[in-house]
C-alpha positions as CSV (number, residue, x, y, z in Angstrom):
1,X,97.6,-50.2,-2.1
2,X,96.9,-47.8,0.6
3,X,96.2,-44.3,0.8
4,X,94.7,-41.6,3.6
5,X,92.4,-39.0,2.4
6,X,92.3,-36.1,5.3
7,X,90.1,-33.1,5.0
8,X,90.2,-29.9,6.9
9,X,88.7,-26.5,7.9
10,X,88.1,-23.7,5.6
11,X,89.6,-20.4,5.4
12,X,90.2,-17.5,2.1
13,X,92.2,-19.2,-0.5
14,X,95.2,-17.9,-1.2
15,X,95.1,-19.2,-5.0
16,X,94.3,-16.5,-7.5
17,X,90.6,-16.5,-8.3
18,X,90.0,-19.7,-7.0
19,X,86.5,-20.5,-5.9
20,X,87.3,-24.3,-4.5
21,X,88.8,-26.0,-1.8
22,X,92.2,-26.3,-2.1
23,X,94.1,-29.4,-2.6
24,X,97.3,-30.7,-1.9
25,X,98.8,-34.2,-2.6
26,X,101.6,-35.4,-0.2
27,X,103.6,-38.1,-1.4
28,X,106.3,-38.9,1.2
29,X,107.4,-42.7,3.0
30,X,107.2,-40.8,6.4
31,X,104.0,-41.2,8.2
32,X,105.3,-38.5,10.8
33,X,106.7,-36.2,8.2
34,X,103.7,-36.3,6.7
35,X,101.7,-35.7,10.0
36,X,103.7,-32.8,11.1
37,X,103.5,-31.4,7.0
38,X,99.7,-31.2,7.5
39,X,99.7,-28.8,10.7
40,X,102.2,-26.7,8.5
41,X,100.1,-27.2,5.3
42,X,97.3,-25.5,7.4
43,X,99.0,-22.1,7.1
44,X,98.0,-21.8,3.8
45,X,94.2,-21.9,3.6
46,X,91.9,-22.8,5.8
47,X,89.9,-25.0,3.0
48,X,92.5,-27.2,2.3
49,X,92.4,-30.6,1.3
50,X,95.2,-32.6,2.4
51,X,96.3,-36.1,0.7
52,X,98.8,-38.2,1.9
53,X,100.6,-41.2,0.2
54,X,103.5,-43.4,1.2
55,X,104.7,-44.0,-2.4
56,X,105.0,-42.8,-6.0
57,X,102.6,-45.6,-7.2
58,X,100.0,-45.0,-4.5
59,X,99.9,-41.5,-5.7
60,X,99.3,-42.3,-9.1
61,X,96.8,-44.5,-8.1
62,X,94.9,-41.5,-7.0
63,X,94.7,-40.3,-10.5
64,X,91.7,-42.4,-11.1
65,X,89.6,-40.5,-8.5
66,X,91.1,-36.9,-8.5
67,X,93.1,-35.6,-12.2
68,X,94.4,-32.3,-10.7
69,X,95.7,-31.2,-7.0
70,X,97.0,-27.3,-6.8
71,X,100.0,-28.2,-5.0
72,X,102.0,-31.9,-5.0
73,X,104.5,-32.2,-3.0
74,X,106.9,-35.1,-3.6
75,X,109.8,-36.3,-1.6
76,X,113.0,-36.9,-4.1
77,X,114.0,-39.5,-1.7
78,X,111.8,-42.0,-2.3
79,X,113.0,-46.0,-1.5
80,X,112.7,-48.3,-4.7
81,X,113.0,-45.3,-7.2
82,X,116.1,-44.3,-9.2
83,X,116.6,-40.6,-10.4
84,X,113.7,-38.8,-11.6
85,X,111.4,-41.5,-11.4
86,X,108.7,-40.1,-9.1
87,X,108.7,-36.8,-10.7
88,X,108.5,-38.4,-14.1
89,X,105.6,-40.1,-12.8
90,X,103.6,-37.4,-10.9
91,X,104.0,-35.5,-14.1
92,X,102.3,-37.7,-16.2
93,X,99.5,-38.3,-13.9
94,X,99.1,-35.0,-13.0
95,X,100.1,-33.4,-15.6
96,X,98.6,-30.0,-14.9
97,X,99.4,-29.6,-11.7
98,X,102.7,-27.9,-9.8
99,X,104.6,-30.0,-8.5
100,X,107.0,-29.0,-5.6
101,X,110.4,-31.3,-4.8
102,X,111.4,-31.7,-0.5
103,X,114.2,-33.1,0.6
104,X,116.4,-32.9,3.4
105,X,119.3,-33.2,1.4
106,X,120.3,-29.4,-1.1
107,X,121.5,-32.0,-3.9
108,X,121.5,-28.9,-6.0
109,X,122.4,-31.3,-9.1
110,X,119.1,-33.5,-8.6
111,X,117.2,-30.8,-8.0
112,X,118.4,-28.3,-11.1
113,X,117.1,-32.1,-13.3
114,X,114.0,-32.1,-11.6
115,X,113.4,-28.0,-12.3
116,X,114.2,-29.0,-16.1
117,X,112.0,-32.0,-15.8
118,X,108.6,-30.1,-14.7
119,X,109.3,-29.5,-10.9
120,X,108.2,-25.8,-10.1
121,X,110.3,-25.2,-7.1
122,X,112.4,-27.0,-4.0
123,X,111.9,-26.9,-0.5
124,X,114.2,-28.3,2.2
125,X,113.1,-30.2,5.1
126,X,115.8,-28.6,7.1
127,X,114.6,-25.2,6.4
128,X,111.7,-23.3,8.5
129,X,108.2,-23.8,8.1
130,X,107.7,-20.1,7.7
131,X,110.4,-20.2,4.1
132,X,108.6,-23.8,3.3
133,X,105.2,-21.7,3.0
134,X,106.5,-18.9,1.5
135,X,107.9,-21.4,-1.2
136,X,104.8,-23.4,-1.6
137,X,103.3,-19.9,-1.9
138,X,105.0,-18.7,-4.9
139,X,104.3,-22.5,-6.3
140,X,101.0,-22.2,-6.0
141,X,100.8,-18.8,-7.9
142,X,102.3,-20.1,-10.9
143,X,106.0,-19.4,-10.0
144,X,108.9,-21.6,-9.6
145,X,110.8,-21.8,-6.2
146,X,114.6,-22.2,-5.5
147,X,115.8,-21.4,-2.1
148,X,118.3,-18.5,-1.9
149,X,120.9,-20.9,-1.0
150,X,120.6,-23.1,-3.8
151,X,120.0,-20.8,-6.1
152,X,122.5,-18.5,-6.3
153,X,124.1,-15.1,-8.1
154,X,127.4,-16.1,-9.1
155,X,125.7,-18.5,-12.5
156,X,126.6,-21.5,-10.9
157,X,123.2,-22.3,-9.0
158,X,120.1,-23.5,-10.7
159,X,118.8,-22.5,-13.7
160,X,114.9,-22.2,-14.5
161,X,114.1,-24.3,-17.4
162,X,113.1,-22.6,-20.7
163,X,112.0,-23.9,-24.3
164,X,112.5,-27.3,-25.7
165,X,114.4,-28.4,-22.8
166,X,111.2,-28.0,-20.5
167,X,109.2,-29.4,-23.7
168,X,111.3,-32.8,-23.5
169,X,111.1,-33.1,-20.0
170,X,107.1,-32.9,-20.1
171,X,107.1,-35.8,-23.3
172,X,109.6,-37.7,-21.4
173,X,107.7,-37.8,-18.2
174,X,104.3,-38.3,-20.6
175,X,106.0,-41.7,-22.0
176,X,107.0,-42.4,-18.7
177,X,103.4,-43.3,-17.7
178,X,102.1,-44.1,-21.2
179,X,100.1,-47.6,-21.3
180,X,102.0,-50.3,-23.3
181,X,100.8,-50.9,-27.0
C-alpha cells in the first residue's frame, strides 16, 4: 500500500468560516494527472493540503490517519472497480466529506448514479482549469456541481438527488464498507 502525502503554502481559505488548512484527497491511477491537478488545486487556497492516491483502497486506507478531507476528488474510471464502487467506498470512509466525481468521459448516466449515490458535483478532465475550480468551488461551499453541458434545461439532464433516494444511497455506501459479522 502506498500513498504520497504533499503539503503546500498557505493563503485565505476560501471555505466558509474555516480556521484550518484545507484538505483535499486525490484519488486518481495517474501519477501525472495527479501532478498537474495539484498546480491547479493551488488556485484555491494557499493552505491547502494535497493527498494523492493511486487507488480506491489506498484512499481508504487513509481513513485510519485522517476521518475528514474538505474536498475528495475521485476519478470514476478507476481499473479493477465496477460501477459505483469507489464512490460507495469514499462514502463510507469519509462519510462527511464532499466528494467530487472527474472523468474525461460526460457519461451523463454514471454520473446522474453517482449524484444520487452521495457525489456533490462532476468535473470533466477535458474542461478548463478555470470551470474545474469554479466547480470545486461551489463543492466546497456545500453545493452540488453539474456542468452546464451535462446538466441541462430541457429535463433530460441530471437531476440533484432529494429524500429517500439520497438516504439509500448514503446506507448503501455505509454497508458497502461495513466490517463483516
Amino acid at each position: 500500500m502506498r500513498f504520497q502525502l504533499r503539503t503546500v503554502p498557505e493563503f485565505v481559505n476560501i471555505k466558509k468560516n474555516c480556521t484550518h488548512s484545507m484538505k483535499l484527497l486525490v484519488v486518481d491511477d495517474h501519477l501525472l494527472f495527479r501532478e498537474g491537478l495539484r498546480h491547479i488545486l493551488l488556485r484555491l487556497d494557499q493552505t491547502v493540503d494535497i493527498h494523492e492516491c493511486g487507488t480506491v483502497q489506498e484512499a481508504v486506507a487513509v481513513a485510519n490517519h485522517i476521518s475528514e478531507f474538505d474536498l475528495v476528488l475521485l476519478d470514476m474510471q478507476l481499473p479493477g472497480l465496477q460501477g459505483l464502487e469507489g464512490l460507495l467506498a469514499l462514502k463510507g470512509a469519509f462519510p462527511t466529506s464532499p466528494i467530487t466525481l472527474i472523468s474525461g468521459v460526460a457519461d451523463q448516466r454514471a454520473i446522474a448514479e453517482g449524484i444520487r449515490c452521495g457525489a456533490q458535483g462532476f468535473v470533466s478532465k477535458s474542461g478548463s482549469a478555470e470551470d474545474m475550480l469554479n466547480g470545486l468551488r461551489k463543492v466546497i461551499n456545500g453545493e452540488h456541481h453539474i456542468p452546464p453541458e451535462i446538466s441541462n434545461s430541457q429535463g433530460d439532464g441530471i437531476r440533484l438527488p432529494f429524500g429517500s433516494q439520497a438516504a439509500q444511497c448514503s446506507q448503501i455506501a455505509n454497508l458497502a464498507v461495513a466490517p463483516a459479522r
